[in-house]
N, C-alpha and C positions, 0 to 999 in steps of 0.2 A: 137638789135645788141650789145650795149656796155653791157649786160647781158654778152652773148657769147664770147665777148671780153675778158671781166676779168677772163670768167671763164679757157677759154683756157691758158693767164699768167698764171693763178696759179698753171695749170696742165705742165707748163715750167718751172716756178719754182721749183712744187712738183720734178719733172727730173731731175735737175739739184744738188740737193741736196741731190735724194736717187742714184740716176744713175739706176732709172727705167724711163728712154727711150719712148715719147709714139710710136708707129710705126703708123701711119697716115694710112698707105696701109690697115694695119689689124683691123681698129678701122672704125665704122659705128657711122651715128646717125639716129633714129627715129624722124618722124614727126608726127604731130595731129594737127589738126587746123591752120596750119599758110598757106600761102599763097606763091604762086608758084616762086616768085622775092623776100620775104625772106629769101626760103628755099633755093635758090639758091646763096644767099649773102653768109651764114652759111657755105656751104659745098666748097664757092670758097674760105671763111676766114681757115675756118679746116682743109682743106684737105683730111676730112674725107670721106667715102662713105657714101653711104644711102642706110639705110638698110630697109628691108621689112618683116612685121610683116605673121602669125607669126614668131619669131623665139625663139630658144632657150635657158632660162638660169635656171642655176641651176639644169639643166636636163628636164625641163616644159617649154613646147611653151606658149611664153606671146602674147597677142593680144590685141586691144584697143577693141574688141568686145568679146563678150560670146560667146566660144571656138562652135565648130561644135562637134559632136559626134565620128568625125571620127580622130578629131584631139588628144583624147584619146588613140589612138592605142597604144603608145610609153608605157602606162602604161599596158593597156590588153595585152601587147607584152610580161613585162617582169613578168607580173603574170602567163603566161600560160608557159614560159622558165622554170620559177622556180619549177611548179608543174610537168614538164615535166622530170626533173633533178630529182625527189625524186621517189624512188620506192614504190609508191603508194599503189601497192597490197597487199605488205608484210608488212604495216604498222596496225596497230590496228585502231579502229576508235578514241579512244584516243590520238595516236600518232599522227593521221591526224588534230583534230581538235587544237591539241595546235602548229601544224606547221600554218592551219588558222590565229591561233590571232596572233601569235607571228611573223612570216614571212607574209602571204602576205598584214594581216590589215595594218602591220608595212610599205609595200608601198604602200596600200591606202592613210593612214594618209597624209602624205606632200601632197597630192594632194586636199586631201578633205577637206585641213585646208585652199587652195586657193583658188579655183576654184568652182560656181557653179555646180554640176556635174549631166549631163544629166540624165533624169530619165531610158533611154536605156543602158546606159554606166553602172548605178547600177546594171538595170536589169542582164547584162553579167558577169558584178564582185560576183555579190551574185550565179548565176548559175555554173561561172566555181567554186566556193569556195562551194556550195551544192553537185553537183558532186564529188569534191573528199572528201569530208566528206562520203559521200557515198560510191561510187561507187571504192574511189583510182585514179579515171580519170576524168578529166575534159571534156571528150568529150564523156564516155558513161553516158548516161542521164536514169535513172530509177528510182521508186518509192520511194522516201524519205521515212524512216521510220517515219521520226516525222517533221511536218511544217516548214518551214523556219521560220517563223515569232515567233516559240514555240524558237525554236533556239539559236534566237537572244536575250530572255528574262536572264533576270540574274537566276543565280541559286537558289538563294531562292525565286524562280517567277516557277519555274519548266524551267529554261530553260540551256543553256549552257553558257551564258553571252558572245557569239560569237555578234562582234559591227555590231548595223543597222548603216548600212551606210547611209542611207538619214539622218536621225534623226542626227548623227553626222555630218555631213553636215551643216546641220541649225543650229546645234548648233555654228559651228566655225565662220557662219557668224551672227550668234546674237553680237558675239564674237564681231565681224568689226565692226559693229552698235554701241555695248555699246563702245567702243575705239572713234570713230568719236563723240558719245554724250558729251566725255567728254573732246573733243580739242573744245567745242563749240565756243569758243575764237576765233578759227582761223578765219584767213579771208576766207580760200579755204572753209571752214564749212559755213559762214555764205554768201558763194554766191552758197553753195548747200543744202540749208534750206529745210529739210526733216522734212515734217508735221507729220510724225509718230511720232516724241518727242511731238505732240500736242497732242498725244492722251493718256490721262491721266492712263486709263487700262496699256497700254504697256510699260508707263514707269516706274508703281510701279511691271509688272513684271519681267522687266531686273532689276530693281533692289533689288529686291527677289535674284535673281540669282547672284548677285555681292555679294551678304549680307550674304549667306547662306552658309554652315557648309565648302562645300566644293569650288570647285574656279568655277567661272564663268562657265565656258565650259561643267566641270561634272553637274552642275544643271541645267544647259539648255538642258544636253540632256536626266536627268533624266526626264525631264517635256516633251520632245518631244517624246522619245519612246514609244513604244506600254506597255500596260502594263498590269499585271493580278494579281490576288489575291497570296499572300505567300501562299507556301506551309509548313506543319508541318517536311517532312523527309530530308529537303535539307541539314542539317547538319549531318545527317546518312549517308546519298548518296555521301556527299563530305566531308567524314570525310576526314581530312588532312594526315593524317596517310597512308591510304588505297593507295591501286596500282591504279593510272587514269585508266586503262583498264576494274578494277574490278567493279569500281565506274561507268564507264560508262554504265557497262551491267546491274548492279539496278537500274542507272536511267533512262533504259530503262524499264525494267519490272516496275518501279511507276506505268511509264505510259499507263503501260497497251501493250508496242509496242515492245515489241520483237515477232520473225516470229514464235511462237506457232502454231498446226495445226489446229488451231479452226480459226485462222485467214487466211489461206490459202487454203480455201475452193474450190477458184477458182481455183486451179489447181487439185483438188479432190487428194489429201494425205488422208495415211490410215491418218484415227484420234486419233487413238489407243496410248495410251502415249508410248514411247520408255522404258521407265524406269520400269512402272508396268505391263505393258501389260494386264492393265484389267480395261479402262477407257479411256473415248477420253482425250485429251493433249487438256490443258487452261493453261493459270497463275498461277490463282487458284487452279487449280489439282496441275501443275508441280512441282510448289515448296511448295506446304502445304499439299492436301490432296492424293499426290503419295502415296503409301505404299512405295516406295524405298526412297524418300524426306524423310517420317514423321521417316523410321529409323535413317536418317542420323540426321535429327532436333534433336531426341531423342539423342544421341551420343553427339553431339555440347551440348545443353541445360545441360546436366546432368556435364559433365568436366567443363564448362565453371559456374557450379554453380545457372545457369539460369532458376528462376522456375516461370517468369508471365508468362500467355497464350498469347501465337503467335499463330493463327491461321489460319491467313493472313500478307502479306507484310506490308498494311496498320496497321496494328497490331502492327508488330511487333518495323516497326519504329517507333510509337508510344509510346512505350515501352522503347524508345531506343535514343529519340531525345532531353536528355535533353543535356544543353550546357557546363556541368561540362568535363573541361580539363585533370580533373585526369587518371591517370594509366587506372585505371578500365573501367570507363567510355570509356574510348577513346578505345581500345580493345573489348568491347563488341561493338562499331561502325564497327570496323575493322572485326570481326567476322562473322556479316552480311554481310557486302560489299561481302564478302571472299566467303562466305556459298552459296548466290545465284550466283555467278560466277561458281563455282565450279559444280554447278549440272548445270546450264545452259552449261558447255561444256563439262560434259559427257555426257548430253542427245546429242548433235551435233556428237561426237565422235559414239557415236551408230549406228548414222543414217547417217552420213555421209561418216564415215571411219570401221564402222562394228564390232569396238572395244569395249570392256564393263568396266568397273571396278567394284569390290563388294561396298556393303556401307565402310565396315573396309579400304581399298586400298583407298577410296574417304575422309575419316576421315583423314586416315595417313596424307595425303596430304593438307587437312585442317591446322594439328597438324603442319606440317613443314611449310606451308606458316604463321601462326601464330606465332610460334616462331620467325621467319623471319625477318617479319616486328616488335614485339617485340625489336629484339636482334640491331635492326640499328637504334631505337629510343629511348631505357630505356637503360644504363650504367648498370644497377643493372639487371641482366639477372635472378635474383631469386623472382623480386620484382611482380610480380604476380603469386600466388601462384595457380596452378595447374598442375597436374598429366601430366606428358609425356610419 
């Protein structure tokens, strides 16, 4: 009680000297452990009420126990508001995936940097955030083109470096762990004597992760994520330069997963390529061995100065991935990016909307997105020298 005592003066004093007032009516206390004719001393000294867990602060229900699944709602509530509010359909998958990291990871994050988070509560977060990568909707559910778990992988891993939520998760409470190792001093530490500091493995690996290039948090969850081998075009594919959208449609053909009709057999499509109409439609055909492609390739290659063999995608970023920042360089990234977007949506434009262009009409357009991105990143609009 004379804890409670002092602490209440001071919060009289604090009053009296800023004339913030405390209101007794509107002010609660929380219990834990104490006992029925304590708590009752406390609340006839305070005047306060007693409050009951959980409740609210900071916008997050606090609780003396590991939250229920249901008690998450407040967050699934204003994940699915937000995606509700964006016009979905009309977004690019581009557009969708950097509203992803940047809006809804962004109110993951405060949550997952508290709270243990059920493994059902993830499951929901990563589904409504799958769906509208996809689909534009959070509640129409259909075939992912590419894994969630491909997904989540950093870009030079083949993936779109969109955050695992578990793994970050773990990571922010290694986070709690390494902070309590190092108040070991305290008294509330040393009457919650966690034998996990005994175990020799664990502490030379938090402290790895305290020690290394980057801060705690980023190397705990580099070590927890899923992970896969580099790949060689990721600096191709996301060259900086390039339009997100453009970027997005090569780093789907890498992988081999754009909806080609070699790949949608199940719904029996002619097979026939829209473009040359004298071969079934693959990857591999669409953008290299089309006769309507290999004009176009021919066109690009010859103005752009560009004489290794491309003969594939794999090829050609290959060809194309080295990490020199110059003018040149970075333009012939930008060229590709350009070139496989370009025919991947005139062949959709074909078959979807019935429309065609010639190879020259699909060059022009080459030419003008080229200059384009050019002209809003070189000052020197002459300083790469070809033919318009």
């Amino acid at each position: 009680m004379a804890s409670v005592n002092i602490l209440l003066q001071q919060l009289t004093i604090f009053g009296e000297s800023s004339g913030l007032v405390i209101n007794a009516s509107k002010s609660s206390i929380f219990f834990a452990g104490v006992s029925e004719n304590m708590k009752q001393a406390i609340l006839s000294l305070s005047q306060f009420t007693e409050g009951s867990f959980p409740f609210k602060y900071l916008g997050v229900p606090l609780s003396p126990h590991r939250l229920l699944a249901s008690q998450y709602s407040p967050l699934i509530h204003r994940l699915e508001s937000a995606i509700q509010n964006w016009m979905g359909k009309y977004l690019s998958y581009a557009g969708r995936l950097e509203l992803i990291k940047s809006v809804l990871h962004g109110m993951v994050q405060f949550w997952i940097s508290i709270f243990p988070i059920p493994v059902v509560v993830i499951s929901r977060i990563t589904s409504l955030c799958r769906n509208f990568l996809w689909t534009g909707d959070m509640l129409r559910n259909k075939s992912a083109l590419v894994a969630w778990k491909q997904v989540c992988l950093p870009k030079y891993e083949g993936g779109l470096g969109v955050l695992d939520i578990k793994a970050r998760n773990d990571s922010f409470f290694a986070k709690h762990l390494w902070n309590i190792h190092l108040k070991a001093d305290s008294l509330w530490i040393r009457w919650n004597d966690y034998p996990l500091w005994r175990v020799a493995p664990v502490q030379q690996l938090f402290s790895s992760w305290h020690s290394g290039t980057s801060n705690f948090t980023a190397n705990a969850y580099d070590f927890l994520r899923l992970k896969s081998d580099p790949v060689h075009w990721a600096n191709v594919v996301w060259e900086q330069w390039s339009l997100p959208r453009h970027s997005f449609s090569l780093w789907l053909a890498m992988l081999g997963k754009l909806q080609t009709r070699d790949r949608l057999q199940f719904l029996s499509p002619d097979p026939i390529c829209p473009l040359c109409q004298s071969a079934d439609e693959s990857h591999a055909h669409l953008f290299f061995n089309c006769d309507w492609s290999s004009s176009l390739w021919r066109k690009v290659r010859f103005w752009l100065k560009l004489y290794s063999n491309m003969a594939s995608l794999s090829r050609a970023t290959s060809v194309l991935q080295n990490n020199k920042k110059g003018l040149q360089p970075r333009m012939r990234r930008v060229s590709l990016v350009v070139l496989v977007y370009l025919i991947w949506e005139e062949r959709n434009k074909r078959i979807f909307e019935s429309t065609s262009k010639s190879v020259e009409a699909v060059f022009r357009k080459f030419q003008i997105l080229f200059y384009t991105i050019l002209y809003f990143h070189e000052k020197n609009h002459l300083a790469y020298n070809v033919a318009f």
